[in-house]
C-alpha positions in Angstrom: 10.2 35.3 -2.7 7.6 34.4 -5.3 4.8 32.9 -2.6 1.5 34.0 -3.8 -0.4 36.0 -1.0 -4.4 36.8 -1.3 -6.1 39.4 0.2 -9.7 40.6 -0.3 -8.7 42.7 -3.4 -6.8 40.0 -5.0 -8.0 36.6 -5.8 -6.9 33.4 -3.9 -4.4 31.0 -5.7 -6.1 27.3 -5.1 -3.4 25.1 -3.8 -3.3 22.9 -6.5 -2.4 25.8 -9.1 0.2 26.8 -6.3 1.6 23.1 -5.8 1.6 22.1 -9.8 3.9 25.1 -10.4 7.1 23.3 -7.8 9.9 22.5 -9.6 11.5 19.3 -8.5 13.5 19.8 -5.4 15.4 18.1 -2.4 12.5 18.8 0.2 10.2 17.0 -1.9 12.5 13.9 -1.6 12.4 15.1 2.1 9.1 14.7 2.2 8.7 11.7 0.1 11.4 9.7 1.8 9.9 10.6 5.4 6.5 8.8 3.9 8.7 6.4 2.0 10.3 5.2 5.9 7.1 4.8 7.2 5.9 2.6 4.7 9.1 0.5 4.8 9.2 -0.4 8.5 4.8 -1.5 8.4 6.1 -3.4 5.0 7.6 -5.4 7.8 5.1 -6.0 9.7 2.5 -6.5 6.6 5.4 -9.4 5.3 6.4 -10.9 8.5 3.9 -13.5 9.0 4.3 -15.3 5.8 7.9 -16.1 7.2 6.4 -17.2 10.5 3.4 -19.6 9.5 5.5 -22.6 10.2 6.8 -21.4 13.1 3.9 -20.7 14.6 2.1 -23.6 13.5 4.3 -26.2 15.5 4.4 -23.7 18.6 0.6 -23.7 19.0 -0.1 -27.1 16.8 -2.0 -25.4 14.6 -3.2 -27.9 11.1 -3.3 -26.0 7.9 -7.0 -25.0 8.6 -6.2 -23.2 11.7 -3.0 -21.4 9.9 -5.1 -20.1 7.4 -7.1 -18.0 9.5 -4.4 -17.2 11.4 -3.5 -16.0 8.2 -6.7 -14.1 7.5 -7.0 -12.8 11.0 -4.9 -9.9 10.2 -6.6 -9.1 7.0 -10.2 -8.9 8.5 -8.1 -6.0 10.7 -6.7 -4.6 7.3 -10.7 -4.3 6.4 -11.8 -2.6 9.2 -8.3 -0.4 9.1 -8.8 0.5 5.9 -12.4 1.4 5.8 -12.5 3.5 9.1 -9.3 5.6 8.4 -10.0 6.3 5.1 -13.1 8.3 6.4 -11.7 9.4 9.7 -8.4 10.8 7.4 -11.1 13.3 5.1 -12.4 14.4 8.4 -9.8 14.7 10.5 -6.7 15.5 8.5 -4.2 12.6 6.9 -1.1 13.4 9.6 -3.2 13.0 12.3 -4.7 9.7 11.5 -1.4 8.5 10.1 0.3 9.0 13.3 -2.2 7.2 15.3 -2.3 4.1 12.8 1.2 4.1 13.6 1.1 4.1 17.2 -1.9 1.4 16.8 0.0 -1.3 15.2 3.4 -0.4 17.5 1.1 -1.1 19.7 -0.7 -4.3 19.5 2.9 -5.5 17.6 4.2 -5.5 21.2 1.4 -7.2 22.5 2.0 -9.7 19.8 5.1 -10.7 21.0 4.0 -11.8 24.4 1.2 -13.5 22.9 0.2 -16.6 25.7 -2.6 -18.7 23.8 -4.0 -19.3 20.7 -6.9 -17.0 21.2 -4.4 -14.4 22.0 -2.7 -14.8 19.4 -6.0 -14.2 16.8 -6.8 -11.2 19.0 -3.3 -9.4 19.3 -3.1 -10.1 15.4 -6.3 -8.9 14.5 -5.5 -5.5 16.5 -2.0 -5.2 14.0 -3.7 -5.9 11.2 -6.5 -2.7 12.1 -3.7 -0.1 12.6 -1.5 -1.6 9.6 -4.7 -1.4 7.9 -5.4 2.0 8.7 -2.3 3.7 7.5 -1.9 1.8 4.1 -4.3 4.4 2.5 -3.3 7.5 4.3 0.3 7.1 3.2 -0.5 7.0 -0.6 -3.2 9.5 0.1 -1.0 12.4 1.5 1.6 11.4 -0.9 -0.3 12.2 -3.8 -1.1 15.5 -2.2 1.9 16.7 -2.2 3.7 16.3 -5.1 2.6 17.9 -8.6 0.7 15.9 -11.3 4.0 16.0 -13.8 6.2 13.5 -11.0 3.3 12.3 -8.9 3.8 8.8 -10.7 7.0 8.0 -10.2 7.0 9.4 -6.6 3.9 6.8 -5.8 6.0 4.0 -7.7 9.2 4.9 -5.7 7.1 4.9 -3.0 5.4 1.5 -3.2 8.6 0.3 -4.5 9.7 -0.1 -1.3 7.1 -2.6 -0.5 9.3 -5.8 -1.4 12.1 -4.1 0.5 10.1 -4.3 3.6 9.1 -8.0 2.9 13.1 -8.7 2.4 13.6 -7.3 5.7 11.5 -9.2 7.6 12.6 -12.3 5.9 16.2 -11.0 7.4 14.8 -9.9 10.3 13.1 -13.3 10.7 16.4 -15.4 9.8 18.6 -13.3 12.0 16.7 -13.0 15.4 14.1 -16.1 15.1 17.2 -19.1 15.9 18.0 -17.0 19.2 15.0 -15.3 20.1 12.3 -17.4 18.9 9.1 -16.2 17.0 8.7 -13.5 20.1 11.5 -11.8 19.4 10.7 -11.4 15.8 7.5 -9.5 16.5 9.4 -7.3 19.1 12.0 -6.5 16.7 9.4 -5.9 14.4 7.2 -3.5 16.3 9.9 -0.9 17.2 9.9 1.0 13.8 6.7 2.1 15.1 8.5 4.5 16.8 9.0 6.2 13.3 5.9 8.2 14.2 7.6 11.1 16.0 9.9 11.8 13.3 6.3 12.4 11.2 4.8 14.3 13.9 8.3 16.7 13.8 8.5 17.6 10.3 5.5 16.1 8.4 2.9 18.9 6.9 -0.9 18.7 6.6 -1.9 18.1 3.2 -2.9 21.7 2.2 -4.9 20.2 -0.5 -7.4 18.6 2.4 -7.4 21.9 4.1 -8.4 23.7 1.5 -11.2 20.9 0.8 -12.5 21.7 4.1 -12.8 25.0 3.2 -9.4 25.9 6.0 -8.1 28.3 3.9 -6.0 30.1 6.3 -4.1 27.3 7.0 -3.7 26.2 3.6 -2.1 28.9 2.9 0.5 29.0 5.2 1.5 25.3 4.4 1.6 25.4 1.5 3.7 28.6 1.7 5.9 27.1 3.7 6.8 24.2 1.5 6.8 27.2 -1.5 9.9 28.2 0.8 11.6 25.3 1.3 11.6 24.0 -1.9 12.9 27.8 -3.3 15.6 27.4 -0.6 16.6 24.2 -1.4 17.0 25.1 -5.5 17.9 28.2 -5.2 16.0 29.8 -7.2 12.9 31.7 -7.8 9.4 29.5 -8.1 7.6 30.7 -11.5 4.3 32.1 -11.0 1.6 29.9 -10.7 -0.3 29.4 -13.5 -4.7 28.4 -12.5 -5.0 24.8 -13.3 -7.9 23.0 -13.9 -8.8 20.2 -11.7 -10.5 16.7 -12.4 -12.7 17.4 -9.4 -16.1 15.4 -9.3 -17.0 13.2 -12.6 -20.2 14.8 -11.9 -20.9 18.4 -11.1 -24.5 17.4 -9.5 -22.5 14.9 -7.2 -23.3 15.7 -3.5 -20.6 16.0 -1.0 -22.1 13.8 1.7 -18.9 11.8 2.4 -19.0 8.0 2.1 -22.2 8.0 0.9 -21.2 10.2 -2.5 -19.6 6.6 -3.0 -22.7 5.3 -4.3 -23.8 8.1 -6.2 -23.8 7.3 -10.1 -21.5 9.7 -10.8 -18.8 7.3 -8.5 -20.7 3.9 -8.7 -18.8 2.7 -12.0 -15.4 3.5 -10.3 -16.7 1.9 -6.7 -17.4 -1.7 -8.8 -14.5 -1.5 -10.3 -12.1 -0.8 -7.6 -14.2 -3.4 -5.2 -13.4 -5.9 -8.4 -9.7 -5.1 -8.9 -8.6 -4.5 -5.2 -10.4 -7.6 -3.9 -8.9 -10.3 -6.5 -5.5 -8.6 -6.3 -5.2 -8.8 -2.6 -6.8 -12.2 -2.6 -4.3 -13.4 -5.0 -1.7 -10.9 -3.7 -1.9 -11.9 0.2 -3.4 -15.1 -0.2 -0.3 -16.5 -1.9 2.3 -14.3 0.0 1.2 -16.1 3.2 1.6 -19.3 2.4 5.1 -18.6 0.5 7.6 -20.4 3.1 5.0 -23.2 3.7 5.0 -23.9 -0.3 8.3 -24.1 -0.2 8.5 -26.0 2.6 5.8 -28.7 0.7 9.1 -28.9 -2.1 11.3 -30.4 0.4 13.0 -26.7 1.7 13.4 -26.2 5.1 11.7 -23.3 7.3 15.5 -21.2 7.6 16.3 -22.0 4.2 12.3 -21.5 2.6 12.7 -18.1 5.0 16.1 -17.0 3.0 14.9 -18.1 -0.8 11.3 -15.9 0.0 13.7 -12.9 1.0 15.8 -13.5 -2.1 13.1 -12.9 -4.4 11.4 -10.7 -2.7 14.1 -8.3 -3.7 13.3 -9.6 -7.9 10.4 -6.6 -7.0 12.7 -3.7 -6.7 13.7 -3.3 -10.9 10.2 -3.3 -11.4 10.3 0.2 -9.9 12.0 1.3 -13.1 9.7 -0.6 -15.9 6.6 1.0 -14.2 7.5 4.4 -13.7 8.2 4.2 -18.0 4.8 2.3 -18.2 2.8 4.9 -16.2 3.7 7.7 -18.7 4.3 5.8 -21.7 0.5 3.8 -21.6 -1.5 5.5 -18.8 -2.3 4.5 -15.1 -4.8 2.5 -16.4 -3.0 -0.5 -18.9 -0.1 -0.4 -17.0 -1.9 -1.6 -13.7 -3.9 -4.1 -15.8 -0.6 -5.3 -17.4 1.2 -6.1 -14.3 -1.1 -8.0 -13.0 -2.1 -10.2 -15.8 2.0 -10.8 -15.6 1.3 -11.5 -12.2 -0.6 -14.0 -12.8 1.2 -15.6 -15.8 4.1 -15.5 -13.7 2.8 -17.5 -10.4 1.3 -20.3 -12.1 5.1 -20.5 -14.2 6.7 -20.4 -11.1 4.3 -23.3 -9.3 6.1 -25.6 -11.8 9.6 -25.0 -9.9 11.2 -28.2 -8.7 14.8 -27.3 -8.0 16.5 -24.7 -6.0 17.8 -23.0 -9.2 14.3 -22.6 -10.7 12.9 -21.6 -7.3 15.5 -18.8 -7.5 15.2 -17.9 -11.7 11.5 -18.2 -12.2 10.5 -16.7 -8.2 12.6 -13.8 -9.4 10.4 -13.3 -12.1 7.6 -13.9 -10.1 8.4 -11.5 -8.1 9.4 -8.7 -10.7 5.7 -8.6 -11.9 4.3 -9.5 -8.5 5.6 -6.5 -6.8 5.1 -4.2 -10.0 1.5 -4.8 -9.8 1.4 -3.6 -6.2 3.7 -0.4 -7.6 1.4 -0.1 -10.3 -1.7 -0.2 -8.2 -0.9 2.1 -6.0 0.2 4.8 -8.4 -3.4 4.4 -9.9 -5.8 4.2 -7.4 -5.6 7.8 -5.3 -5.5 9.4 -8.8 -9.2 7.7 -9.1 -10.7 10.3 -6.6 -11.1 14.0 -5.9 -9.5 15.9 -2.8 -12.7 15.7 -0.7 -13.3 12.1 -1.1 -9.6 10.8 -1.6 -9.1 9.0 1.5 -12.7 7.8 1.2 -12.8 6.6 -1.9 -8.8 5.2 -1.5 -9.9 3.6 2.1 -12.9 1.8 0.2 -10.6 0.4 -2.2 -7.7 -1.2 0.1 -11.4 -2.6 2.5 -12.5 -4.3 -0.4 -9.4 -5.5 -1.6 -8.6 -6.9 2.9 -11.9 -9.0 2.0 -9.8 -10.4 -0.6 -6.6 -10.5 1.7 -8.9 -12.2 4.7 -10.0 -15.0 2.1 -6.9 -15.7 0.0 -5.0 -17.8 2.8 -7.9 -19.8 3.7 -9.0 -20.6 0.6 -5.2 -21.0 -0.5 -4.8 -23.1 2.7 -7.7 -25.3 1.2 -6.5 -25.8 -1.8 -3.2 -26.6 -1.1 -4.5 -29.0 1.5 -6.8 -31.2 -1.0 -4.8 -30.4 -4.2 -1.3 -30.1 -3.6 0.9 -26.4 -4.1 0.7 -26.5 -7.6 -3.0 -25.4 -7.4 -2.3 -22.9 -5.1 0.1 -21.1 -8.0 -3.2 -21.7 -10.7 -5.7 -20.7 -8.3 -4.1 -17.4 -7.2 -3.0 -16.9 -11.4 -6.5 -17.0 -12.2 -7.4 -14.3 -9.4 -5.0 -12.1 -10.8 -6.0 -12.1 -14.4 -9.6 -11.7 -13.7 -8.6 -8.6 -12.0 -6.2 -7.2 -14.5 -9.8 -7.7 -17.2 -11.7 -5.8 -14.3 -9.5 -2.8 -14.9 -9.4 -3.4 -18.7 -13.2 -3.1 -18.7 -14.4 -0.7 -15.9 -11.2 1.5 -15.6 -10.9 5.2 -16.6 -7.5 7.0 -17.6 -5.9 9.1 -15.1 -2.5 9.4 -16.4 -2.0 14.1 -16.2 -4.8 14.4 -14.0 -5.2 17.5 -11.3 -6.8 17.3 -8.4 
């Protein structure tokens, strides 16, 4: 078996020389579909709301002002998810803190359901929204760990691909249990996936790559022998020796590793602007308008059911996208192909706004949707290859905070404009977000496309 030992006469193979020489394999896939699950079933959760806006708004009489930060609610938890577990994941390890953002949001999901008042309501919401929050960056974190540089992209795009599936399933989810059931039902029935968490705990690895960061060398050796196993035993054949690769590391040598505060060093202070720039108006755009999808619809003359079936429809226009930016990523770099999507994005939602009919709902939301959902592909494939090992989940966690700001204003601002302006100004509004952002990578961003870390 060609697994590389080390002893104190022979030197020590880094992990990343030892994990960029795996051929593609079936425990990969394992591997990436186990992550893959666990992003599906908080997809759920992260969609669900938009489908239940209405809903909730006649069973607490809740105006549009009140909606919207019900709306936001969640995404000031996404912030404070997002920036703590980021950290804690570098410190800690990223299965450990995964699993507990995981039982977090199963959690305060249930506690959702049984929700009494309004203030209830804001608090149980706000405690989903910190443990959905939490695992977003982990998941894309260990991910990118774990797989070598030369399929890294299209693992992350399969991976966030799955993002509109999870929105489609709540919309199902929604349309299925919420005539029988009610709205408490739905965040039952949503909660349970939670429960994914002990399959991860069974047969999820560390990230040898953060072991090795923190210096656990012992340990990273055995992990990642024992995926060098699995993966020979699942090809069949002999690995070829590993071959020392170079790493990106730090963009500066002299950078210290003092954790969140390297962040603002100027060797990472161009990529921190940048990332608080492009996250923030893409969530803001992104969430903003994804919350207040159903109740746009519902301003054309749709009904709740029916605005709930047409939002799950589309949602599913995402999944090709999948396929255009796994060819971009390669073909133009990390960098244009992110700025691309969401400048479609954009174009796109203020296109669709001018929708009148069911059939142009349908065409022009499908379009929508292809570019919408290929930004957040895009995005995602992009920002953990932005960051070294030691400051991945960091520098990731900072990212997705900046861009919940962005999340936590969209739907009231959104919610404002539609209110005084009408739904068409909500599509403009969130169109212009969006392009801004796609400039803010055009200008600021570096290339990662090939990069080792």
């Amino acid at each position: 078996m060609n697994v590389m030992p080390h002893s104190a006469t022979m030197p020590r193979i880094s992990v990343s020389s030892r994990v960029e020489r795996l051929p593609k394999s079936s425990y990969q896939t394992l591997l990436c579909w186990l992550l893959i699950v666990a992003w599906f079933v908080e997809a759920i959760d992260l969609g669900g709301m938009s489908f239940l806006m209405p809903v909730l708004g006649k069973a607490f009489h809740l105006n549009p002002k009140t909606l919207g930060y019900l709306g936001s609610i969640s995404f000031a938890g996404m912030f404070v998810g997002s920036l703590i577990s980021g950290n804690l994941s570098d410190r800690f390890g990223r299965k450990k803190i995964l699993i507990a953002s995981m039982a977090f949001w199963g959690t305060a999901g249930l506690l959702l359901s049984i929700a009494w008042s309004i203030e209830s309501l804001f608090v149980f919401r706000f405690l989903l929204g910190v443990g959905l929050g939490a695992q977003v960056p982990i998941g894309i974190t260990m991910l990118s760990e774990l797989i070598p540089s030369s399929i890294r992209g299209k693992y992350l795009a399969l991976y966030q691909a799955f993002l509109p599936v999870g929105v489609a399933g709540a919309g199902l989810l929604t349309y299925l249990v919420l005539p029988r059931f009610n709205w408490h039902g739905v965040f039952f029935v949503e909660a349970l996936p939670a429960l994914w968490l002990f399959v991860l705990w069974k047969y999820m690895p560390e990230s040898p790559r953060w072991l090795e960061a923190k210096s656990r060398f012992t340990e990273a050796d055995k992990v990642i022998g024992d995926i060098e196993t699995k993966v020979q035993k699942s090809t069949g054949k002999e690995l070829p020796p590993p071959v020392e690769v170079v790493t990106a590391g730090d963009y500066s040598k002299e950078a210290p590793k003092k954790g969140f505060g390297e962040l603002v060093t100027r060797a990472y202070l161009p990529i921190m602007v940048m990332a608080a720039l492009w996250q923030g108006s893409t969530m803001l755009g992104f969430y903003g308008l994804n919350t207040w999808l159903s109740a746009l619809l519902v301003a054309k003359g749709f009904s709740i059911i029916k605005s709930t079936g047409f939002v799950s429809l589309i949602a599913l226009g995402g999944l090709p996208a999948y396929f255009l930016v796994t060819y971009l990523a390669e073909k133009i770099g990390r960098k244009w192909n992110a700025a691309f999507f969401m400048i479609m994005t954009g174009v796109g939602a203020y296109v669709w706004g001018s929708a009148t009919t069911f059939a142009l709902v349908i065409i022009l939301g499908l379009i929508f949707q292809y570019f919408y959902y290929g930004m957040a592909i895009a995005n995602n494939v992009y920002l953990p290859e932005l960051w070294p090992t030691h400051l991945r989940g960091t520098g990731v966690g900072f990212g997705l905070s900046c861009g919940r700001i962005g999340a936590l204003i969209g739907p009231i601002l959104l919610g404002y404009v539609m209110a005084n302006f009408g739904p068409m100004a909500v599509f403009g509004v969130a169109a212009g977000i969006m392009v801004f952002g796609g400039l803010a990578i055009i200008v600021l961003g570096p290339e990662t496309k090939g990069r080792v870390f």
